[in-house]
C-alpha positions in Angstrom: 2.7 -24.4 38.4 5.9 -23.8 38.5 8.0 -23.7 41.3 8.4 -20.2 42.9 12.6 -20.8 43.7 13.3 -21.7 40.7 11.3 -18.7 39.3 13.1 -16.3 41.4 16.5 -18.0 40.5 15.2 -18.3 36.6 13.6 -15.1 36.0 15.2 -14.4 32.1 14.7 -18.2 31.5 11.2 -17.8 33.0 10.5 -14.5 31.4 11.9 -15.7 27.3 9.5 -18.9 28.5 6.2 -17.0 28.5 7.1 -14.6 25.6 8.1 -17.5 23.6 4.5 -19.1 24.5 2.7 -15.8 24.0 1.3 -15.3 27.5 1.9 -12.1 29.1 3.0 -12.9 32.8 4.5 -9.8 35.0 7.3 -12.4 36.2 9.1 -9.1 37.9 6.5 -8.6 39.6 6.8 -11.7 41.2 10.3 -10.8 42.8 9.1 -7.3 43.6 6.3 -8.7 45.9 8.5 -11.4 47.1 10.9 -9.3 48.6 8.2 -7.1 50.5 6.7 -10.9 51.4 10.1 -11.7 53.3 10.6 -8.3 54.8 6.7 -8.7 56.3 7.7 -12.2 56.7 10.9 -11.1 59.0 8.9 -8.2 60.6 6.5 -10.6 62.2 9.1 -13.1 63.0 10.7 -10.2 65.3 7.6 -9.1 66.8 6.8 -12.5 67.7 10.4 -12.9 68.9 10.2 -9.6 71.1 6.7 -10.4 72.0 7.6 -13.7 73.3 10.8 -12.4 75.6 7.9 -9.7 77.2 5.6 -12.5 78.3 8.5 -13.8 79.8 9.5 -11.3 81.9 5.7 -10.5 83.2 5.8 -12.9 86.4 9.3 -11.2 87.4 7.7 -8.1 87.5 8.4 -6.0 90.8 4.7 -4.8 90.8 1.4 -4.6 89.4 2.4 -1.3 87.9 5.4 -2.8 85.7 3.3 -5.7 85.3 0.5 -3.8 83.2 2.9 -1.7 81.7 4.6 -5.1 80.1 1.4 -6.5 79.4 0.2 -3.1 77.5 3.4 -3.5 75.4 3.3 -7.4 74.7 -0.4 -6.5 73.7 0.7 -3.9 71.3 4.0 -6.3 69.9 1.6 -9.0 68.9 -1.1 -6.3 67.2 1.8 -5.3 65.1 2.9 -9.1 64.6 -0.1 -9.7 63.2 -0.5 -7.1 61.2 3.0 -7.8 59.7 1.4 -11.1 59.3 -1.7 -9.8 57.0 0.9 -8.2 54.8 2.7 -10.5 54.3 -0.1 -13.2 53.5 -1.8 -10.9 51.2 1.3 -10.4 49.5 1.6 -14.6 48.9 -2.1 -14.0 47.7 -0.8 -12.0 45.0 2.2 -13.7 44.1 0.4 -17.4 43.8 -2.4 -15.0 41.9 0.2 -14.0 38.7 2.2 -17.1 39.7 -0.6 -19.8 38.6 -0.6 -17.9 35.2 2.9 -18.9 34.4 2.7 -21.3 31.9 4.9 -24.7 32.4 9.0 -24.3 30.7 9.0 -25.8 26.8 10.5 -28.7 25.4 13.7 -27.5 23.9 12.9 -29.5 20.3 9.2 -28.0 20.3 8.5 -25.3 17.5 8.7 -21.6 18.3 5.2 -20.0 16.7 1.3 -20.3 16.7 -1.3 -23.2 15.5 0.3 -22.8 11.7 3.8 -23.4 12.8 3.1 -26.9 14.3 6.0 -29.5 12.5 4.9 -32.8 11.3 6.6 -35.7 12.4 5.7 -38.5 10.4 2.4 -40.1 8.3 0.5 -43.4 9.7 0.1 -46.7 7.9 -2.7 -46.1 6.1 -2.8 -43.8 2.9 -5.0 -41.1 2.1 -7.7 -42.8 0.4 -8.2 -42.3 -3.2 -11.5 -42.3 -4.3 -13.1 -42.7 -7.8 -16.0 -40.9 -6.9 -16.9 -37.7 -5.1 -16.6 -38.3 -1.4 -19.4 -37.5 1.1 -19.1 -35.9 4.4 -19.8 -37.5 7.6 -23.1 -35.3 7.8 -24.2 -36.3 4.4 -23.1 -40.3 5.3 -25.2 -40.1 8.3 -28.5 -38.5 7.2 -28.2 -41.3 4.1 -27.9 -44.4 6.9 -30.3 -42.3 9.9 -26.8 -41.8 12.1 -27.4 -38.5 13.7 -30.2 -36.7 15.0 -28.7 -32.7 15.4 -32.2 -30.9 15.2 -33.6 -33.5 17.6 -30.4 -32.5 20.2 -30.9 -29.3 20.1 -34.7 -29.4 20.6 -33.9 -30.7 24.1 -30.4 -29.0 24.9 -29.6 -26.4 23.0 -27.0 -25.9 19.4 -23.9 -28.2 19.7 -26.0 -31.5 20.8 -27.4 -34.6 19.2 -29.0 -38.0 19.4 -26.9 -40.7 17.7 -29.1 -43.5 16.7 -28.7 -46.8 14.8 -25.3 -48.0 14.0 -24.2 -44.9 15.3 -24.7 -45.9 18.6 -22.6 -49.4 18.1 -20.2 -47.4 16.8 -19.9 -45.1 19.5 -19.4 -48.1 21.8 -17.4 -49.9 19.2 -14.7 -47.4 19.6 -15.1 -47.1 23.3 -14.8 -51.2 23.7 -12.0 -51.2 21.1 -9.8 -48.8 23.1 -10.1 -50.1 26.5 -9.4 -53.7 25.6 -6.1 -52.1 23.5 -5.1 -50.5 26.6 -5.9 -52.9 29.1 -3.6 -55.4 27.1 -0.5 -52.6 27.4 -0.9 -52.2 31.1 -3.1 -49.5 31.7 -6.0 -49.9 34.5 -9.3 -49.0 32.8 -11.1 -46.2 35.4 -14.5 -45.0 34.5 -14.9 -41.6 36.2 -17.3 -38.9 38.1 -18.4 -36.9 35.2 -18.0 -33.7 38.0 -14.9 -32.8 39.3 -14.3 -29.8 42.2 -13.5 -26.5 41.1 -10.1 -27.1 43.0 -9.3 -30.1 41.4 -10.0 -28.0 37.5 -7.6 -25.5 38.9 -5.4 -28.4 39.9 -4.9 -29.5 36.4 -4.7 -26.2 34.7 -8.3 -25.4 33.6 -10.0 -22.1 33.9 -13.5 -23.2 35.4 -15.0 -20.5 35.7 -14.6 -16.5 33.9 -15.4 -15.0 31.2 -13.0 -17.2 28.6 -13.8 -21.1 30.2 -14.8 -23.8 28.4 -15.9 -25.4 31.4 -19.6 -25.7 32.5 -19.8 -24.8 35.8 -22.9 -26.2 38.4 -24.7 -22.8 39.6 -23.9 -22.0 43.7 -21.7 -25.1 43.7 -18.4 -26.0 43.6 -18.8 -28.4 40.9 -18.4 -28.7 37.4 -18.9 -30.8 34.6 -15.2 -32.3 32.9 -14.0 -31.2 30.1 -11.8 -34.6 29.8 -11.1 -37.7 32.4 -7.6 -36.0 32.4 -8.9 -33.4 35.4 -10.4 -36.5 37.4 -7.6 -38.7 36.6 -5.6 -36.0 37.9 -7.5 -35.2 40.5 -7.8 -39.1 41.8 -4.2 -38.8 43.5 -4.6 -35.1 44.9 -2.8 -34.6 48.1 -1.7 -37.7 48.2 2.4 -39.3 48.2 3.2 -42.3 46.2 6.5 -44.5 46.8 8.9 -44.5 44.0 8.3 -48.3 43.4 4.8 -47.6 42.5 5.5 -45.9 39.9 4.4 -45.4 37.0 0.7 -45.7 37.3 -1.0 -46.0 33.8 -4.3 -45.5 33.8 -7.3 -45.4 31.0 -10.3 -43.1 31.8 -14.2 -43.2 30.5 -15.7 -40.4 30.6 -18.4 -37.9 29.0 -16.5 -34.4 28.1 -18.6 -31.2 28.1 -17.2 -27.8 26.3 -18.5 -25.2 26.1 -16.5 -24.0 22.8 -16.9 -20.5 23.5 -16.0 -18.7 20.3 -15.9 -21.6 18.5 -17.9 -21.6 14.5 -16.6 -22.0 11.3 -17.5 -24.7 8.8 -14.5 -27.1 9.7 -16.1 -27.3 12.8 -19.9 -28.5 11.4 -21.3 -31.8 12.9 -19.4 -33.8 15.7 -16.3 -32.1 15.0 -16.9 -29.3 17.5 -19.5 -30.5 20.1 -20.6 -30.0 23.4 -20.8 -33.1 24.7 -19.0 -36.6 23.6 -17.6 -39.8 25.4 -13.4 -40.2 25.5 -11.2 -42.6 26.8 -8.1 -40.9 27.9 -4.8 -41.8 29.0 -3.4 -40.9 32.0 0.1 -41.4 33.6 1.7 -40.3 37.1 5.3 -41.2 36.6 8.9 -40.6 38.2 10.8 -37.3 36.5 13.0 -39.6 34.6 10.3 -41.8 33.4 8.0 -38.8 31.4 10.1 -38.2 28.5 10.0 -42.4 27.3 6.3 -42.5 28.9 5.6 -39.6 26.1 6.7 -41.0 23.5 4.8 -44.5 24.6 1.9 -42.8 24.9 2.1 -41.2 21.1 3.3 -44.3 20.1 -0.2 -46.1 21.3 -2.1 -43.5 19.7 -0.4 -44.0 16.1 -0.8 -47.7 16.8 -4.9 -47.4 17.7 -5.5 -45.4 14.4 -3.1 -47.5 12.1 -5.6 -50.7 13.5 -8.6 -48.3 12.6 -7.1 -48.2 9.4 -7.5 -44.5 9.5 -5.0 -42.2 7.6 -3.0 -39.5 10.1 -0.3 -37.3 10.8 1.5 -36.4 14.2 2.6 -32.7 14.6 4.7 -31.5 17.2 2.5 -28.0 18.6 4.4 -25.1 18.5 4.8 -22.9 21.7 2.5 -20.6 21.4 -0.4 -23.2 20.6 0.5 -25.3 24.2 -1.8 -25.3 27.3 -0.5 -24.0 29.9 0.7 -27.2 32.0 2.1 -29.0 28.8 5.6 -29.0 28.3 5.3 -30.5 25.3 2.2 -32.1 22.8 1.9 -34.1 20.3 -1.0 -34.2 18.3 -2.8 -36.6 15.5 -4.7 -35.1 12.6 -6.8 -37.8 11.0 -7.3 -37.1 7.3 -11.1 -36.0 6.7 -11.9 -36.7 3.3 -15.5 -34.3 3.8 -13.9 -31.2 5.7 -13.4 -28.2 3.6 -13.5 -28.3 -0.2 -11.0 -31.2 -1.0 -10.2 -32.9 2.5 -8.1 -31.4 5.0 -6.4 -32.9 8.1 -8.3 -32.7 11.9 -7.1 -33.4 15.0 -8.7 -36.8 16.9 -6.1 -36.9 19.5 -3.3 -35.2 21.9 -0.8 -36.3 24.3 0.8 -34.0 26.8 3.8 -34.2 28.8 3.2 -32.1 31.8 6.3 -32.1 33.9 5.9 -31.7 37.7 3.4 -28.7 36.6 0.3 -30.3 37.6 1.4 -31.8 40.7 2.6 -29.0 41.9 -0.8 -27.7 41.9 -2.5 -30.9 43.4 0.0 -31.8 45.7 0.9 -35.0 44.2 4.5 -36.5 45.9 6.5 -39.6 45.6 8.9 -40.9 48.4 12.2 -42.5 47.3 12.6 -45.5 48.8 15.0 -45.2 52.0 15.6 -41.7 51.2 14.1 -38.9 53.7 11.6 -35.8 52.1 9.2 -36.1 49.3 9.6 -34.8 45.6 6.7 -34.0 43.2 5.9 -36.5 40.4 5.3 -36.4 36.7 1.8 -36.2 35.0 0.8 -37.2 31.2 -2.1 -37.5 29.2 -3.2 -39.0 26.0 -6.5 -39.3 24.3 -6.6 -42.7 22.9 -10.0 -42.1 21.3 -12.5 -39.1 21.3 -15.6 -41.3 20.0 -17.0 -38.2 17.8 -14.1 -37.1 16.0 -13.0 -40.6 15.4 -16.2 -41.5 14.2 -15.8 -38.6 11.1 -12.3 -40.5 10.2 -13.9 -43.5 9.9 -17.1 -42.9 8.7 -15.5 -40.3 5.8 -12.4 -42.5 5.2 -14.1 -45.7 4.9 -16.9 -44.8 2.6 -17.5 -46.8 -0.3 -19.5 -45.2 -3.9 -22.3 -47.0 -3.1 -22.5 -44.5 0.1 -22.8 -47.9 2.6 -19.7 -47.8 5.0 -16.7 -50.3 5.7 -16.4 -51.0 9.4 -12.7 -51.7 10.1 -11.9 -55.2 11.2 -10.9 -54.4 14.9 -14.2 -52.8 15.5 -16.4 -55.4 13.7 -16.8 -58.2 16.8 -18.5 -55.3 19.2 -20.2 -53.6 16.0 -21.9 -57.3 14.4 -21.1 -56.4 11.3 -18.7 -55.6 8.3 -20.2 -52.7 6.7 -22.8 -50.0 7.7 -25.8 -49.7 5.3 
């Protein structure tokens, strides 16, 4: 979240911040509350203060009379003390309440607007494909070569779930095996995580786990939930904790399972493993010094563009608009891998994001570095990436590298962990 000074000493700049996001945020509220917070705040300082000079003067009392009487009134001095106290707690309640609504500031170069008003950046390596035949969609590709098993899924769990069988499965892996090793070899430690996370550490990194609205799936009379993405663990891993300055950055690669709920979520561009409730992602994850985040960024987009030019997967990077930011992301990037099946003629679907988060998230899980010979602590930078969401990248390659015969070109990076060139 963001810090509350520099919300009381940026109130326009904070204000213009959420309308330009579209969140509605009472940031005037915020300073009304804070000033009856300090005035409670001061109250109960005074009582304290007055009650404290009262004890003092007990033993010198002349007798037992002036002692009780002193007594009486040091007794009533610290009832009001504390309930000056209450006040003024409950009033921080309600501040931190509207203030952990507050989205994080925007990058200055990031588009004003909604989804539609995202700006493409550039286009990968690899062209649209051009095919001399009418292309087939993922689900049609994987009921000819026995890939996916939806009706089977939701027999045991319910709409939104599946089986993967057969070279589906290798596939799955493939990409899994593909992206750690990539990573690994550009200085990120691979981490497999808890597929649960605390409710704290969700709130921590900016997710909603539980309401009406949450994507999350929360564990009934718990405090545990099921990750939405190896960012909230990742996240989560350094909680409370301070780092020293020459630690840092710390680059980190997570597996995980991801479960969504995607609440409200239908339409046909999001049939098949598009729009799932459950698939396996290896994230990137980065805790880095203030002026590291901005280069980190644009290393972390950078590996992204590099893992889907080696798929041999066409794509373009958008910088999201405002209004279509998560709350702790000061600014995203985002690939849309063509999809030669989705719509009517192909259309473009996002396989990966990378998020700049500023001090936003540490803030909230008490994440701090320590300069080196300096006194105090300062909060840290977090990003994340996703380096590969196994479903959605399996639609780009799957639909991009079809062939008329309906079999399936494996791209050469995956082929040692796959055992094979082509699928069917």
């Amino acid at each position: 979240m963001l810090d509350r000074k520099f919300i009381l000493q940026n109130v326009e700049l904070v204000r213009e911040n959420c309308e330009r996001r579209g969140v509605p945020c009472d940031v005037d509220r915020i300073v009304e509350l804070d000033a009856q917070r300090v005035t409670q705040l001061q109250l109960a300082q005074d009582l304290n203060r007055q009650a404290n000079e009262v004890s003092k003067q007990i033993p010198k009392a002349s007798d037992n009379a002036q002692r009780q009487e002193l007594i009486a009134k040091g007794r009533e001095l610290r009832e009001q003390k504390d309930a000056a106290q209450k006040q003024c707690d409950e009033l921080e309640d309600q501040i931190l309440a509207i203030q952990t609504l507050i989205p994080n500031l925007t990058h200055p170069d990031a588009p004003t607007g909604g989804e539609d008003d995202a700006k493409e950046l550039s286009r990968g390596a690899t062209p649209k494909p051009e095919f001399d035949f009418q292309p087939l969609d993922h689900l049609q590709l994987g009921e000819k070569h026995d890939l996916f098993d939806f009706e089977g899924g939701a027999r045991v769990a319910g709409a939104g779930f599946y089986f993967l069988r057969n070279a589906a499965v290798r596939l799955d892996l493939a990409l899994q095996q593909f992206a750690i090793a990539f990573l690994s070899d550009r200085g990120f430690t691979p981490v497999s995580t808890p597929d649960l996370a605390l409710t704290s550490v969700l709130q921590g990194t900016g997710f909603n786990p539980r309401g009406p609205e949450t994507q999350i799936y929360s564990i009934e009379n718990t405090e545990l939930n099921l990750v939405a993405t190896a960012e909230i663990t990742l996240g989560g891993m350094m909680a409370d904790q301070t780092l020293t300055d020459t630690e840092l950055p710390i680059k980190l690669c997570g597996l995980s399972h991801c479960f969504r709920t995607e609440a409200g979520a239908a339409g046909r561009a999001s049939k098949g493993l598009y729009r799932v409730h459950q698939f396996t992602k290896v994230e990137m994850f980065a805790f880095a010094l203030p002026e590291q985040s901005d280069a980190m960024h644009e290393e972390m987009r950078a590996l992204e563009c590099e893992l889907f030019d080696a798929l041999e997967v066409p794509y373009r990077v958008v910088d999201t608009a405002s209004g279509d930011l998560g709350g702790p992301a000061y600014r995203k990037y985002d690939l849309e891998a063509w999809m030669p099946g989705r719509g009517d003629a192909g259309e473009w679907g996002e396989v990966t994001s990378t998020s700049n988060c500023t001090d936003y998230q540490a803030r909230r899980l008490n994440t701090r570095y320590k300069v080196t010979g300096e006194k105090g602590t300062k909060f840290l930078h977090t990003l994340n990436g996703t380096a590969v969401a196994t479903g959605r990248a399996m639609i780009a390659v799957i639909e991009n590298h079809q062939r008329a015969d309906g079999s399936i070109a494996v791209p050469k990076v995956l082929q040692p962990w796959m055992g094979c060139d082509v699928i069917g």
